[in-house]
C-alpha positions, 0 to 999 in steps of 0.5 A: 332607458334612455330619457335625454339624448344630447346629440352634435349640439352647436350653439352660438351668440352674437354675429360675425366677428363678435359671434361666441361659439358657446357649445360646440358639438356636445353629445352625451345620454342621460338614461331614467333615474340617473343624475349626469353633472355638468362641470368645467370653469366659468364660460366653459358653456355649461349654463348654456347647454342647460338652457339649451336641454330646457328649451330656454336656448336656441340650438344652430345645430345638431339636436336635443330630444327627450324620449325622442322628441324637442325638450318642451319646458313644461311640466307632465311627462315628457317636459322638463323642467328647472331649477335656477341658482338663485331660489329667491329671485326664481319664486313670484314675491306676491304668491304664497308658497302653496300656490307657487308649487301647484303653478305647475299643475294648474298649467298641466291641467289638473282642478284647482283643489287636486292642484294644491292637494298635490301641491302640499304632498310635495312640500311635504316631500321636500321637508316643508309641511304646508300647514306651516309654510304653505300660506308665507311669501318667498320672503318670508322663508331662508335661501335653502327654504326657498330652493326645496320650494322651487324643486318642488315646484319642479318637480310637483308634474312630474317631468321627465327632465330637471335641469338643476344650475348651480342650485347650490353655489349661493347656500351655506355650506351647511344646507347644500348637504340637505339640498344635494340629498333632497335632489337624489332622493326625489329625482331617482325615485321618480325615475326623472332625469337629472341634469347638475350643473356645478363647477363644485366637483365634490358636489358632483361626485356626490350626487352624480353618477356620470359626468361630462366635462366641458371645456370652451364649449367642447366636450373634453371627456365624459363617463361614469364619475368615479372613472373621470374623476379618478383616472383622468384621460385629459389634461383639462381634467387632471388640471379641473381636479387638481385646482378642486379644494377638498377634493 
């Protein structure tokens, strides 16, 4: 089933001569359960489509739906939801990490102590048991901590959608591992949507069943990620793949 549908969407900044056409006419689907990556080079357009997707973006034209109708950045079914590249600065310094995951739930609706129950279940989910970390401050926890709380947060409701930008780029090497499989793991099996943007193609190919490639603004190919990577159709992408160390 078709979750986020990205059709004809045109955005731009500025005005008149100064005026920066950042997308221009992307389309693509992402169905239930299924992680599509976001890739092309810095100013490609990714970030902004992914602000776009969580109602974070003014869009000038064509139209992004979530089970047909405008993303809604929210959580509960329906909403979307994300999580930023910087986990530290995305996390209130003055809250304990207990009450940043259940943020969410106390704004969807749900009683104070079912909020933090929920709330302990999910750091449980995400490799930080409550009873240890749940009464810290942001502070007082790693950068790779930091970004399992904020995807716990993230997905504590239940949304529809997790847009994910660049979580990744600024952890070790050794924890983006742990990062990239702790998003696998809970966005399939709670059927959630994915949206990865990475300029890390390995990563994409991990993780990713689809990808779309973006270049200046314009879709340049999409497709299953093994078939993009593998048997290029553009020459945009050969040159993407061929620049990517390790790859």
């Amino acid at each position: 089933m078709t979750v986020l549908s990205v059709d004809d969407v045109h955005i731009g900044y500025g005005r008149g001569r100064r005026r920066v056409h950042a997308v221009r006419g992307a389309t693509f689907e992402v169905a239930e359960g299924r992680a599509c990556g976001i890739v092309g080079e810095s100013g490609s357009g990714k970030s902004t489509l992914a602000r776009a997707v969580a109602g974070l973006a003014r869009v000038d034209a064509g139209r992004i739906t979530v089970h047909g109708a405008p993303p809604a950045p929210r959580p509960g079914p329906g909403g979307v939801r994300m999580v930023f590249q910087d986990p530290v600065r995305s996390l209130n310094p003055r809250r304990r990490l207990l009450d940043i995951v259940a943020e969410p739930l106390r704004i969807a609706g749900t009683p104070a102590a079912a909020a933090r129950e929920q709330a302990g279940r999910m750091m449980r989910d995400v490799g930080m048991d409550p009873d240890d970390f749940g009464a810290r401050l942001p502070a007082d926890i790693s950068g790779g901590q930091a970004q399992r709380i904020a995807i716990a947060r993230a997905l504590a409701a239940e949304p529809s959608v997790l847009v994910a930008d660049e979580p990744v780029s600024g952890l070790d090497i050794s924890v983006q591992a742990g990062i990239v499989n702790l998003l696998h793991e809970l966005t399939a099996g709670r059927a959630t949507a994915l949206l990865f943007i990475s300029h890390d193609l390995s990563v994409v190919q991990t993780l990713c069943d689809q990808v779309v490639v973006v270049n200046g603004g314009r879709v340049e190919e999409q497709g299953d990620t093994a078939d993009v990577f593998g048997r290029p159709a553009t020459g945009y992408t050969r040159e993407l793949v061929a620049a990517a160390p390790d790859f």
